[in-house]
TORKOL-237051 format. One record per residue: residue in three letters; x, y, z of N, C-alpha, C, O in turn. Coordinates in Angstrom, 3 decimals. Each point is the difference from the previous one (the first is absolute). Example, Ala and Ser with C-alpha at 12.3 -4.5 7.8 and 13.67 -1.06 7.14 Angstrom:
<rs>
+---------+----------+----------+----------+----------+----------+----------+----------+----------+----------+----------+----------+----------+
! residuo !   n_east !  n_north !     n_up !  ca_east ! ca_north !    ca_up !   c_east !  c_north !     c_up !   o_east !  o_north !     o_up !
+---------+----------+----------+----------+----------+----------+----------+----------+----------+----------+----------+----------+----------+
!     ALA !   13.190 !   -5.690 !    7.800 !   -0.890 !    1.190 !    0.000 !    0.900 !    1.200 !    0.000 !    1.036 !   -0.019 !    0.665 !
!     SER !   -1.386 !    1.069 !   -1.385 !    0.820 !    1.190 !    0.060 !   -0.770 !    1.090 !    0.730 !    0.509 !    1.108 !    0.169 !
+---------+----------+----------+----------+----------+----------+----------+----------+----------+----------+----------+----------+----------+
</rs>
This chain:
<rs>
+---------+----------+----------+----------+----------+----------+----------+----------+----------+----------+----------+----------+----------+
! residuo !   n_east !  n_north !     n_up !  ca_east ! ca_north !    ca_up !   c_east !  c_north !     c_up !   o_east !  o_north !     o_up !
+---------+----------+----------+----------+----------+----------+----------+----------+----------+----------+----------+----------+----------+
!     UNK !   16.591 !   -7.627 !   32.793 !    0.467 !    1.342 !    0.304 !    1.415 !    0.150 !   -0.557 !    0.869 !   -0.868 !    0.090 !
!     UNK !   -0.743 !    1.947 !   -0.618 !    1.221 !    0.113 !   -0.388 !    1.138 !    0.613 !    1.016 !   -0.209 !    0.567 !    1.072 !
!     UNK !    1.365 !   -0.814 !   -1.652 !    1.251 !    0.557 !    1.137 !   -0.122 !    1.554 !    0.493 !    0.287 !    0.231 !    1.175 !
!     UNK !   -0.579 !    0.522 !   -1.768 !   -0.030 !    1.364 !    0.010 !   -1.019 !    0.217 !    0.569 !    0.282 !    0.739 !    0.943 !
!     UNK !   -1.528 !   -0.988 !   -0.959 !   -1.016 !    0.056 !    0.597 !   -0.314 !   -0.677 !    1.477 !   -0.801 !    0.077 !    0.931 !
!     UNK !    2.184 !   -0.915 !   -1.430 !   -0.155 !   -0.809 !    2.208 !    0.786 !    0.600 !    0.368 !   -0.180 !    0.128 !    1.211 !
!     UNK !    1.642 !    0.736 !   -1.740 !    0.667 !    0.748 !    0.507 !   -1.089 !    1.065 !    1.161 !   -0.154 !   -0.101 !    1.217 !
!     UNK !   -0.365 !    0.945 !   -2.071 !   -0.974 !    1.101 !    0.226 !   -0.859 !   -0.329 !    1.005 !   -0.339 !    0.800 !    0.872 !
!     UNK !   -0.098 !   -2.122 !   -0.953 !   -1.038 !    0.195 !    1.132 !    0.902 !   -0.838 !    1.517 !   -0.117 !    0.215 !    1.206 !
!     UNK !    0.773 !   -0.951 !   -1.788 !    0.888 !   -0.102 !    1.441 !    0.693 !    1.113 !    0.708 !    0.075 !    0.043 !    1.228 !
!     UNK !    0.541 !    1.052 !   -2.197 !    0.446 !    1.318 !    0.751 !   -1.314 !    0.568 !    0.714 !   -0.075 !    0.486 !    1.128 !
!     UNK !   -0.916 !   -0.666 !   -2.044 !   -0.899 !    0.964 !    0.639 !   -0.923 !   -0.412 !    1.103 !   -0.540 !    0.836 !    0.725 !
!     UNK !    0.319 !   -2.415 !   -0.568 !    0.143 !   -0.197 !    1.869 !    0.990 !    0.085 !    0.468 !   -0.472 !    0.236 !    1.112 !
!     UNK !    1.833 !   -0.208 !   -0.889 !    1.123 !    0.636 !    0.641 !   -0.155 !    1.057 !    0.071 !    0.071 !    0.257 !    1.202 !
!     UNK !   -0.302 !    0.844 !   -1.880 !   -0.086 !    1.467 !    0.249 !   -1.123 !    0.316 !    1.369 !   -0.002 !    0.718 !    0.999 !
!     UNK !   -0.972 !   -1.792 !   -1.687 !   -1.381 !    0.469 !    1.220 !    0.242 !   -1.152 !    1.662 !   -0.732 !   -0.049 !    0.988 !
!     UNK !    1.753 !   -0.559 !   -1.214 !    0.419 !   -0.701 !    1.163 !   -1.083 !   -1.343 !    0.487 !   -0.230 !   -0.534 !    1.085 !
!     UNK !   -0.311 !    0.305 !   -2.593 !   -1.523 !   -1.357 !   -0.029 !    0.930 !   -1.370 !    0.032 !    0.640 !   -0.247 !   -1.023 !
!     UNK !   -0.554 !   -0.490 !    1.946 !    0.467 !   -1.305 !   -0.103 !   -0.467 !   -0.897 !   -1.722 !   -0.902 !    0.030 !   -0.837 !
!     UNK !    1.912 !   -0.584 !    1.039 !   -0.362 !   -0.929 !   -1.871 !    0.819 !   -0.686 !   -0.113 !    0.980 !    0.145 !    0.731 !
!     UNK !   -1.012 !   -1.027 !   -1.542 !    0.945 !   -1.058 !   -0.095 !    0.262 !   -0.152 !   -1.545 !   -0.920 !    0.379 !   -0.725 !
!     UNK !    2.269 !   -0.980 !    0.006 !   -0.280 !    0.099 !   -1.195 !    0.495 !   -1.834 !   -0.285 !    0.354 !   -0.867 !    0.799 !
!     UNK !   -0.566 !    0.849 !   -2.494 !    0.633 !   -1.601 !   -0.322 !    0.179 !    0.819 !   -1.405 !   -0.704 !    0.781 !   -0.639 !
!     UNK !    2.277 !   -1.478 !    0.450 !   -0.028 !    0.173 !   -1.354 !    0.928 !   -1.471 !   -0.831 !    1.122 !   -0.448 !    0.240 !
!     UNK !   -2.112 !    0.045 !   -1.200 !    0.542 !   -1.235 !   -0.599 !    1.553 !   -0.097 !   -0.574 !    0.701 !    1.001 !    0.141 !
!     UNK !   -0.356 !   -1.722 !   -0.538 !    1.243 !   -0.130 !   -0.258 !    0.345 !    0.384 !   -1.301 !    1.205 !    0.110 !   -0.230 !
!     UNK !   -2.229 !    0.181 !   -0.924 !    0.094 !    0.297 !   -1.790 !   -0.509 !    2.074 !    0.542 !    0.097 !    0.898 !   -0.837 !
!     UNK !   -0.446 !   -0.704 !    1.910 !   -0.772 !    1.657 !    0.500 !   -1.301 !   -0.191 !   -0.793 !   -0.822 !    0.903 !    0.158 !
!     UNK !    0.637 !   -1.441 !   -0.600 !   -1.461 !    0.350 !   -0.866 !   -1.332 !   -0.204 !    0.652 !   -1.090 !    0.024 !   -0.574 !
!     UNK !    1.323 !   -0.232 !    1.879 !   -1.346 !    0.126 !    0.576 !   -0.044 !    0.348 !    1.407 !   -0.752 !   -0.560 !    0.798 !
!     UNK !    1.815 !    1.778 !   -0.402 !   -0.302 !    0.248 !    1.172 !   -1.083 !    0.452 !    0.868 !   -0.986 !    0.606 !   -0.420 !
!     UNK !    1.234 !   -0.977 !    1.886 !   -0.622 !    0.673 !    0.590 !   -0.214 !    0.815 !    0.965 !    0.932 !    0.193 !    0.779 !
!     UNK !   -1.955 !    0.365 !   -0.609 !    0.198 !    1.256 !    1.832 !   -1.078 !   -0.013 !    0.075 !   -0.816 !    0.229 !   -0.894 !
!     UNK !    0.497 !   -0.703 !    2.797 !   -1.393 !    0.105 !    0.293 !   -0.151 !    0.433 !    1.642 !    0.398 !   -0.656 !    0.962 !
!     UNK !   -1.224 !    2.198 !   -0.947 !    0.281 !    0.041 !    1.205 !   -0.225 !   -0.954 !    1.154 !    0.005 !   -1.151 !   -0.438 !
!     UNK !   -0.177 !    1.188 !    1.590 !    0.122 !   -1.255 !    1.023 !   -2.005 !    0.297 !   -0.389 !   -0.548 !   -0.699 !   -0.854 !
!     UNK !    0.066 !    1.363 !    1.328 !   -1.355 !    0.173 !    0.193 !   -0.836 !   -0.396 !   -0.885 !   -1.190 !    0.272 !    0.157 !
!     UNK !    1.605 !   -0.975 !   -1.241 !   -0.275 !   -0.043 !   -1.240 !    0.261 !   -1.689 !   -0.194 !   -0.748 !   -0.681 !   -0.703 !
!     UNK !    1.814 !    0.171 !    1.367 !    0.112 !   -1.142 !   -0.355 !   -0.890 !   -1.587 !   -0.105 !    0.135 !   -0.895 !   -0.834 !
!     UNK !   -0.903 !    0.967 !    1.824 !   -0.965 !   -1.084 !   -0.276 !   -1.325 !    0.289 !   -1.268 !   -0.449 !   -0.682 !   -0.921 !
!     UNK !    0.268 !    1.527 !    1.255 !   -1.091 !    0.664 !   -1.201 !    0.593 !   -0.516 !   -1.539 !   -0.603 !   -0.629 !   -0.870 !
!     UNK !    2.253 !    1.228 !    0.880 !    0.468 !   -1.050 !   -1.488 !    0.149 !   -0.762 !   -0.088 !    0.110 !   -0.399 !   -1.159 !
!     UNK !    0.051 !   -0.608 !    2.308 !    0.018 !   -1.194 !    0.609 !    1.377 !   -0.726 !    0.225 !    0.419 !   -1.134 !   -0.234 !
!     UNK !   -0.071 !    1.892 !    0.603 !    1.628 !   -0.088 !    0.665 !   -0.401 !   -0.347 !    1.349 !   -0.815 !    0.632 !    0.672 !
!     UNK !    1.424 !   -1.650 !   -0.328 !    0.283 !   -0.251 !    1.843 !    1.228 !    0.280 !   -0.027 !    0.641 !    0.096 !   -1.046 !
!     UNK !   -0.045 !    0.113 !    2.505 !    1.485 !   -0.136 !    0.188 !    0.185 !   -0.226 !    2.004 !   -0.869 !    0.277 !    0.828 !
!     UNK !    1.829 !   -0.667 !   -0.636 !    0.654 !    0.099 !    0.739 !    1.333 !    0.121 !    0.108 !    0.787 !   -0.612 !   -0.722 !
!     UNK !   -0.391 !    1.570 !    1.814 !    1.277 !    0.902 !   -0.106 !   -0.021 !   -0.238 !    1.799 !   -0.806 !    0.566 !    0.738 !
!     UNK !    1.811 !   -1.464 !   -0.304 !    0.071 !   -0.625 !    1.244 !   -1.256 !    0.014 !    0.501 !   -0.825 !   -0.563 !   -0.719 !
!     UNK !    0.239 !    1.243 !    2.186 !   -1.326 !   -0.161 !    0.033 !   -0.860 !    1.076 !   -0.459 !   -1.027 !    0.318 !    0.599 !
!     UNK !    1.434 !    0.231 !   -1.638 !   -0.852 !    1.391 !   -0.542 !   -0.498 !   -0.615 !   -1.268 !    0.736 !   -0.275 !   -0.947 !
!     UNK !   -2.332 !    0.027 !    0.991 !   -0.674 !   -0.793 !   -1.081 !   -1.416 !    1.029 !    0.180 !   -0.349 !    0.819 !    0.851 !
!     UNK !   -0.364 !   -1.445 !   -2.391 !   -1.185 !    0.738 !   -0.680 !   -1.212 !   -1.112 !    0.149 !   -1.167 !    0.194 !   -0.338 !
!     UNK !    1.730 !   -1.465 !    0.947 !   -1.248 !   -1.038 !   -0.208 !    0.094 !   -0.895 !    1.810 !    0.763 !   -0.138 !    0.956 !
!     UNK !   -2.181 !   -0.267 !   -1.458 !    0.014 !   -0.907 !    1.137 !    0.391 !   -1.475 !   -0.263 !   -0.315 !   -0.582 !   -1.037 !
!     UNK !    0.806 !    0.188 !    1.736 !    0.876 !   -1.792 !    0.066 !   -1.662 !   -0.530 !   -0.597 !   -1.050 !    0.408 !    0.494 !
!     UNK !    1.122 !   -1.128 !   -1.340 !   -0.837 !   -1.116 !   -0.618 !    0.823 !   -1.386 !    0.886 !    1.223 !   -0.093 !   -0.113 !
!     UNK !   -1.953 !   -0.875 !    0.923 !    0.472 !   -0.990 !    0.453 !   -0.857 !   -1.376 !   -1.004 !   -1.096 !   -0.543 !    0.136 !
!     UNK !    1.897 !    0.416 !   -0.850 !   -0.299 !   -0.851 !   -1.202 !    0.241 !   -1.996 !    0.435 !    1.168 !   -0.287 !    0.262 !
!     UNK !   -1.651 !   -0.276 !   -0.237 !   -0.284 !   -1.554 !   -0.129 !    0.611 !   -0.608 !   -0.910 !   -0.609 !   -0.061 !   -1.068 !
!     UNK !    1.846 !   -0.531 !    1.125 !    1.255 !   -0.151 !   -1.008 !    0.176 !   -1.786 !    0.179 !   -0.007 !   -0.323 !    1.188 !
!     UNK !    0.138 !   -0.688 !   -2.023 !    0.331 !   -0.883 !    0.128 !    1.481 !   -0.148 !   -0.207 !    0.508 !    1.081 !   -0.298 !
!     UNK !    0.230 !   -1.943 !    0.353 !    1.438 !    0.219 !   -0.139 !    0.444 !    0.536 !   -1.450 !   -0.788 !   -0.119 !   -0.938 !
!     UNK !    1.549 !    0.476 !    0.828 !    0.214 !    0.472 !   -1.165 !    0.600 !   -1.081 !   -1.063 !    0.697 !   -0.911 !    0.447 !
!     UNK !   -0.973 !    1.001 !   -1.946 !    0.437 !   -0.503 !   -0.380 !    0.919 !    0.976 !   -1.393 !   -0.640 !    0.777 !   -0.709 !
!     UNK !    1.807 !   -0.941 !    0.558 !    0.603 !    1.190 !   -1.440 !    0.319 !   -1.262 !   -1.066 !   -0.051 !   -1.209 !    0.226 !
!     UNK !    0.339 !    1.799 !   -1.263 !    0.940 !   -0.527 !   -1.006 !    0.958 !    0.902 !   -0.654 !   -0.384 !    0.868 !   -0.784 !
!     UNK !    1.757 !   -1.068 !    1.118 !    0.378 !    1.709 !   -0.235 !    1.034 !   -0.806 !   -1.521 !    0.612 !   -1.067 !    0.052 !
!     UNK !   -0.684 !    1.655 !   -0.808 !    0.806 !   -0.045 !   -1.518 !    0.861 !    0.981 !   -0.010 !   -0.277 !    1.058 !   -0.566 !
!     UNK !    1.708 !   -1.302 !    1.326 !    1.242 !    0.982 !   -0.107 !    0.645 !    0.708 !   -1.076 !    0.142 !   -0.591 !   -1.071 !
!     UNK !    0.195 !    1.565 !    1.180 !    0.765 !    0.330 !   -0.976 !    1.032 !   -0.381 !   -0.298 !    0.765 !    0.413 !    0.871 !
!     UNK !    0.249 !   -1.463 !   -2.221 !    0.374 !   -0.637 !   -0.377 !    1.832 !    0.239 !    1.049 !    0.612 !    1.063 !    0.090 !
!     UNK !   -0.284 !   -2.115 !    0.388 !    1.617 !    0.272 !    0.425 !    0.984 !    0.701 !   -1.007 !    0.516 !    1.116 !    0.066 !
!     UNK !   -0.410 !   -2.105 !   -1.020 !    0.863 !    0.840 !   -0.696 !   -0.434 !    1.295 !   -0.749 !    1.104 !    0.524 !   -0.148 !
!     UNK !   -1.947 !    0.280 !   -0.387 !   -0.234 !    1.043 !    0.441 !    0.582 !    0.848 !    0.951 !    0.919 !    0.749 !   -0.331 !
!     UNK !   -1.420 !   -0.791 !    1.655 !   -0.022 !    0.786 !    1.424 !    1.857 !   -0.140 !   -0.038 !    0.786 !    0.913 !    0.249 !
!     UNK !   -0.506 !   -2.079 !   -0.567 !    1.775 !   -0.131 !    0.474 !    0.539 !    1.033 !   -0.822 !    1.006 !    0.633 !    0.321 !
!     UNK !   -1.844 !   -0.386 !   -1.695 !    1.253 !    0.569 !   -0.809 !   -0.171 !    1.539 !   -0.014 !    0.834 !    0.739 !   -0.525 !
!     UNK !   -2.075 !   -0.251 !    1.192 !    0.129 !    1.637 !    0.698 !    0.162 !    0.332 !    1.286 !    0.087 !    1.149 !    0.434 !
!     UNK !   -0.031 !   -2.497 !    0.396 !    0.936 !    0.161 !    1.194 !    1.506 !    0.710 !   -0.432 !    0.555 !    1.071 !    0.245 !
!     UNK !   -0.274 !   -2.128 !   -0.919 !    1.764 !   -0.217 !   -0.526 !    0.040 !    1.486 !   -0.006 !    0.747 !    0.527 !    0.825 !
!     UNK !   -1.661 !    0.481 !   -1.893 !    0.322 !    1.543 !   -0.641 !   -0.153 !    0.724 !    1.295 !    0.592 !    1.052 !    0.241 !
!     UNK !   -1.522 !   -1.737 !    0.703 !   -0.259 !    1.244 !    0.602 !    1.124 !    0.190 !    1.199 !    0.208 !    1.097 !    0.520 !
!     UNK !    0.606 !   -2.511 !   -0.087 !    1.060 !   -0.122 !    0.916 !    1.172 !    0.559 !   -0.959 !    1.033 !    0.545 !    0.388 !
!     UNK !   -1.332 !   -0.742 !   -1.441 !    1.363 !    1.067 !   -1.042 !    0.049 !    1.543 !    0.615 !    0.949 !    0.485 !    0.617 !
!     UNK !   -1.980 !    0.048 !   -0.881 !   -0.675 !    1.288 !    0.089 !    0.084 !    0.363 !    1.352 !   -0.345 !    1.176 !    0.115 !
!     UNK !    0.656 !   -1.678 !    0.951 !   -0.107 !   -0.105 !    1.433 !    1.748 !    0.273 !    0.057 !    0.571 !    0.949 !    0.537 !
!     UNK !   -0.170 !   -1.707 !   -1.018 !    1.840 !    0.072 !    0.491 !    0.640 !    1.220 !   -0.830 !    0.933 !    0.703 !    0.389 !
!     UNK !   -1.686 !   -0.581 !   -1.728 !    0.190 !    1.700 !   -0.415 !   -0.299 !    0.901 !    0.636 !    0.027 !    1.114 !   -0.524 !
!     UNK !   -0.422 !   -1.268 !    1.882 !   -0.689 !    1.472 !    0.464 !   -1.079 !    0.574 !   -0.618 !   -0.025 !    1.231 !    0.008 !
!     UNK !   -1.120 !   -1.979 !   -0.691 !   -0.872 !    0.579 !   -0.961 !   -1.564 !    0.051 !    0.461 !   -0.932 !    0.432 !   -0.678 !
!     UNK !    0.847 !   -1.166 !    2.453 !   -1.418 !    0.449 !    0.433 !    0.026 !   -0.019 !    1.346 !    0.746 !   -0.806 !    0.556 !
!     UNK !   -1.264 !    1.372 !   -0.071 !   -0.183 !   -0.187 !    1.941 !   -1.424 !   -0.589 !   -0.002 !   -0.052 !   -0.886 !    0.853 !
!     UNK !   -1.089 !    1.041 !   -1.473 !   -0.582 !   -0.932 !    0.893 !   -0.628 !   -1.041 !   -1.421 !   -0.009 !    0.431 !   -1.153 !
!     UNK !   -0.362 !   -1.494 !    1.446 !   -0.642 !   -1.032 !   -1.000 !   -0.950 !   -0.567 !    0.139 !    0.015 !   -0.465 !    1.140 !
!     UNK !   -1.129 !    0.134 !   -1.782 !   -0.842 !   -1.220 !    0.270 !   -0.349 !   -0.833 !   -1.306 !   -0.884 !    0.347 !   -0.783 !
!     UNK !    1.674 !   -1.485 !    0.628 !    0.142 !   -0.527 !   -1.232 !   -1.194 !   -1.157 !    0.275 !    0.004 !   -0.940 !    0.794 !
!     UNK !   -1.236 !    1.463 !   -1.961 !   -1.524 !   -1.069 !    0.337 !    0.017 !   -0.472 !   -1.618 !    0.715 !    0.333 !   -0.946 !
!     UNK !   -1.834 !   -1.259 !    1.079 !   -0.433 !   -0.375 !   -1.049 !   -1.459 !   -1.032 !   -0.146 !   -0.168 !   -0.954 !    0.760 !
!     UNK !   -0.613 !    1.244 !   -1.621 !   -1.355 !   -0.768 !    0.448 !   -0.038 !   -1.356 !    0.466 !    1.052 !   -0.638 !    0.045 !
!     UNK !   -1.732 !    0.314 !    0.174 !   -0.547 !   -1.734 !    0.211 !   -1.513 !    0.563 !    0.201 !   -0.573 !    1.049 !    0.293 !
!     UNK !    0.348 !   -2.093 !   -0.557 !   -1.770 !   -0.660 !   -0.457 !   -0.236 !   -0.720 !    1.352 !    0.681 !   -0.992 !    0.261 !
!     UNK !   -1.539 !    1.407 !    0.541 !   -0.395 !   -0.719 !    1.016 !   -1.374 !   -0.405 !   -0.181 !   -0.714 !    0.927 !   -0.384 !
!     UNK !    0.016 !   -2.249 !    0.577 !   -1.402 !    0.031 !   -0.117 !   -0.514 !   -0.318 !    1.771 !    0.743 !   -0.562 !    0.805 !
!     UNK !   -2.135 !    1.060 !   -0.480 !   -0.523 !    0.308 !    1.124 !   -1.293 !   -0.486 !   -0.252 !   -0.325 !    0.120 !   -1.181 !
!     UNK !   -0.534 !   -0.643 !    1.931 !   -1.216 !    0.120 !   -0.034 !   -0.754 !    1.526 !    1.021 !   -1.153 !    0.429 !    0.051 !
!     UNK !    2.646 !    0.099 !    0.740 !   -0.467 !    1.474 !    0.263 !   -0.021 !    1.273 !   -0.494 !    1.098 !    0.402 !   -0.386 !
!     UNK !   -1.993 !    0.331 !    0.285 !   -0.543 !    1.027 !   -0.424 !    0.977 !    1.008 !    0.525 !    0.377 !   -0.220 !    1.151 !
!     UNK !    0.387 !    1.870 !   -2.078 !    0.784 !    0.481 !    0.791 !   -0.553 !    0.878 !    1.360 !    0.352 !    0.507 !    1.066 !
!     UNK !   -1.047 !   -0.652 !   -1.618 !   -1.194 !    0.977 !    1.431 !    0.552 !   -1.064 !    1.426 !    0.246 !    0.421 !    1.131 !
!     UNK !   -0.184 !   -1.442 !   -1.461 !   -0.064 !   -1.439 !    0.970 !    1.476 !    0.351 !    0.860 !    0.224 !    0.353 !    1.158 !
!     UNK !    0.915 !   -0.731 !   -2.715 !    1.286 !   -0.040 !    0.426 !    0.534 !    1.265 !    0.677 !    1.136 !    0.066 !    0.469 !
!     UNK !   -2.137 !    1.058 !   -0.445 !    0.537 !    1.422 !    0.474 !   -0.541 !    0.161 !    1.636 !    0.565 !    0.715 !    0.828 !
!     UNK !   -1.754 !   -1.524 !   -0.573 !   -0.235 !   -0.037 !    0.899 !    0.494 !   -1.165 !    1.223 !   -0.156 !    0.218 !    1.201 !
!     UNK !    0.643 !   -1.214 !   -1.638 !    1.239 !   -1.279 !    0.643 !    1.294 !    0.593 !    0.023 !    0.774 !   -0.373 !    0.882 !
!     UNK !   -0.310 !    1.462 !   -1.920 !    1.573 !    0.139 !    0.291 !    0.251 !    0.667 !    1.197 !   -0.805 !    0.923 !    0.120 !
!     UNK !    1.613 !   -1.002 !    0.857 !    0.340 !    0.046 !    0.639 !    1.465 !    1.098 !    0.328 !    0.970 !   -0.341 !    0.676 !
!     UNK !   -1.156 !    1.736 !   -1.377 !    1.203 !    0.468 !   -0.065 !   -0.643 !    1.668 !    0.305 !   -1.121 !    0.426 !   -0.278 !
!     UNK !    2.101 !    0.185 !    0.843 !    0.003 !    1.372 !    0.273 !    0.031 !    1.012 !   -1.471 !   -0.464 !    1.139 !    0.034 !
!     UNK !    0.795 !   -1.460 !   -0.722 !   -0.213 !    0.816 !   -1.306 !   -1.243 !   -1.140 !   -0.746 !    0.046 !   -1.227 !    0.088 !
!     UNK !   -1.161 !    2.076 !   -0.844 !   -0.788 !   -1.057 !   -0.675 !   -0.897 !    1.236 !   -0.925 !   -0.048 !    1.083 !    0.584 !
!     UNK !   -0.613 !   -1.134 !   -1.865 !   -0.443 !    0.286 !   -0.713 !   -1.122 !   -0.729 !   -0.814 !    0.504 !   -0.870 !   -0.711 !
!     UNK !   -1.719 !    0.939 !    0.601 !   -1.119 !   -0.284 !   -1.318 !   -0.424 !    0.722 !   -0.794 !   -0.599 !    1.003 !    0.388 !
!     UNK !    0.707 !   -1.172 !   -1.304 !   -0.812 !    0.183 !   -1.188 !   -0.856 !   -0.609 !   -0.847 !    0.234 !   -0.659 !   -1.013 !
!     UNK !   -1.645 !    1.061 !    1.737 !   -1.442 !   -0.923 !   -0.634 !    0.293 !   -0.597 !   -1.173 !    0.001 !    0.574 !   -1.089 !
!     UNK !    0.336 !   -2.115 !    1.347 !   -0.137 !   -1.116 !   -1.208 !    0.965 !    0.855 !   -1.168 !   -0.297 !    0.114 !   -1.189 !
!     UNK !    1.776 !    0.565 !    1.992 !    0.863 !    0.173 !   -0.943 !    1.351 !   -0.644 !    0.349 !    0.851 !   -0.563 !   -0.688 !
!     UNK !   -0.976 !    0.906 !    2.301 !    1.552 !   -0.941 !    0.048 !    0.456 !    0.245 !    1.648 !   -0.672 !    0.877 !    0.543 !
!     UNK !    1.553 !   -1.425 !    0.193 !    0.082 !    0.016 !    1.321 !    1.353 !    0.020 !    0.298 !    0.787 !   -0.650 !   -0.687 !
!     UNK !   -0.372 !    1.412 !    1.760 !    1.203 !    0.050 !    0.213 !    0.453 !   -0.172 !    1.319 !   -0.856 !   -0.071 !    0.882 !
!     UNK !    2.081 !   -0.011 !   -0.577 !    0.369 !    0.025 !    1.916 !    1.187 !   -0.203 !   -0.486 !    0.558 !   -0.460 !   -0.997 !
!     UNK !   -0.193 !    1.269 !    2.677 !    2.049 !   -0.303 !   -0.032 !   -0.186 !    0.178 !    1.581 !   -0.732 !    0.769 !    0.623 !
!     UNK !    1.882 !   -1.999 !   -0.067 !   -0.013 !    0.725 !    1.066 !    1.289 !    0.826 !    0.402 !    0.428 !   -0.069 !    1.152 !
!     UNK !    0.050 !    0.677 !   -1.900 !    1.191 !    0.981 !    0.244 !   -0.218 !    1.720 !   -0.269 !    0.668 !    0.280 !   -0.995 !
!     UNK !   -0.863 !    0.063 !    1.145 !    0.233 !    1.777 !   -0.454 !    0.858 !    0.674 !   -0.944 !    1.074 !    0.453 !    0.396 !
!     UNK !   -1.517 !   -0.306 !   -1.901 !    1.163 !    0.720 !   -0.425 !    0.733 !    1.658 !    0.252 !    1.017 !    0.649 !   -0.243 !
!     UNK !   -2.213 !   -0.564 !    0.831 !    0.865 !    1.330 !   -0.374 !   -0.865 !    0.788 !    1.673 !   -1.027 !   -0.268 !    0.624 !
!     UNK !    2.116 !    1.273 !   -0.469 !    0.092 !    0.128 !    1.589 !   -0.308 !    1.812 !   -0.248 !    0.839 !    0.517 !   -0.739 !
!     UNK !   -1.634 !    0.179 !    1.131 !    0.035 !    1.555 !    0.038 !    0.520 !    0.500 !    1.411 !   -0.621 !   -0.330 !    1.010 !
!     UNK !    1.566 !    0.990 !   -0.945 !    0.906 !    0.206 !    1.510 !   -0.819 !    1.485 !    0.047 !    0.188 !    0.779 !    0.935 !
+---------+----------+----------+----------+----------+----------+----------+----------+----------+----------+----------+----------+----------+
</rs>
């Protein structure tokens, strides 16, 4: 979907007052908006504290085992360094300085979405899984 076109249809459940949720990647080139009523059908789960679209799967887990392949130190040190530059300039209020690692699992994300354990959580059928347990953003 393009930007202009998720613009449009996100105003236009806001206009009609239809709950929806959106994601938009980090390059914009593949956003999204999906009303709430709509979401398992595309196969989105979520949970949003206890306001969820699915039922708990109680899954049979042996201990876990990862292998996680970090993203390199020196690397991460040397856009720390810019971004604590950029910090004492007065140049951001809020940050979240990430970067990949390679984790291997013998669990499925369907699996890991249903074990995490956090008040914010998101699936996307065999695309990718998410959770936080903090809130970004607060509507007063």
């Amino acid at each position: 979907m393009k930007i202009t076109r998720f613009k449009a249809e996100m105003s236009a459940l806001a206009e009609k007052q239809e709950p929806f949720f959106f994601l938009i990647d980090f390059e914009q080139e593949n956003p999204v908006v999906c009303p709430i009523h709509r979401a398992e059908e595309l196969g989105f789960y979520f949970e949003i504290k206890k306001f969820k679209n699915f039922k708990r799967k109680f899954l049979n887990h042996k201990p876990l085992t990862l292998s996680i392949d970090p993203f390199p130190k020196s690397l991460y040190s040397k856009a720390y360094k810019k971004v604590i530059k950029e910090i004492y300039q007065g140049n951001t209020f809020l940050l979240n300085l990430t970067f990949p690692s390679k984790i291997k699992t013998p669990l499925c994300l369907e699996h890991i979405f249903h074990l995490a354990k956090a008040p914010y959580k998101l699936y996307f059928k065999d695309q990718f899984v998410i959770y936080s347990p903090e809130c970004f953003i607060k509507i007063i």
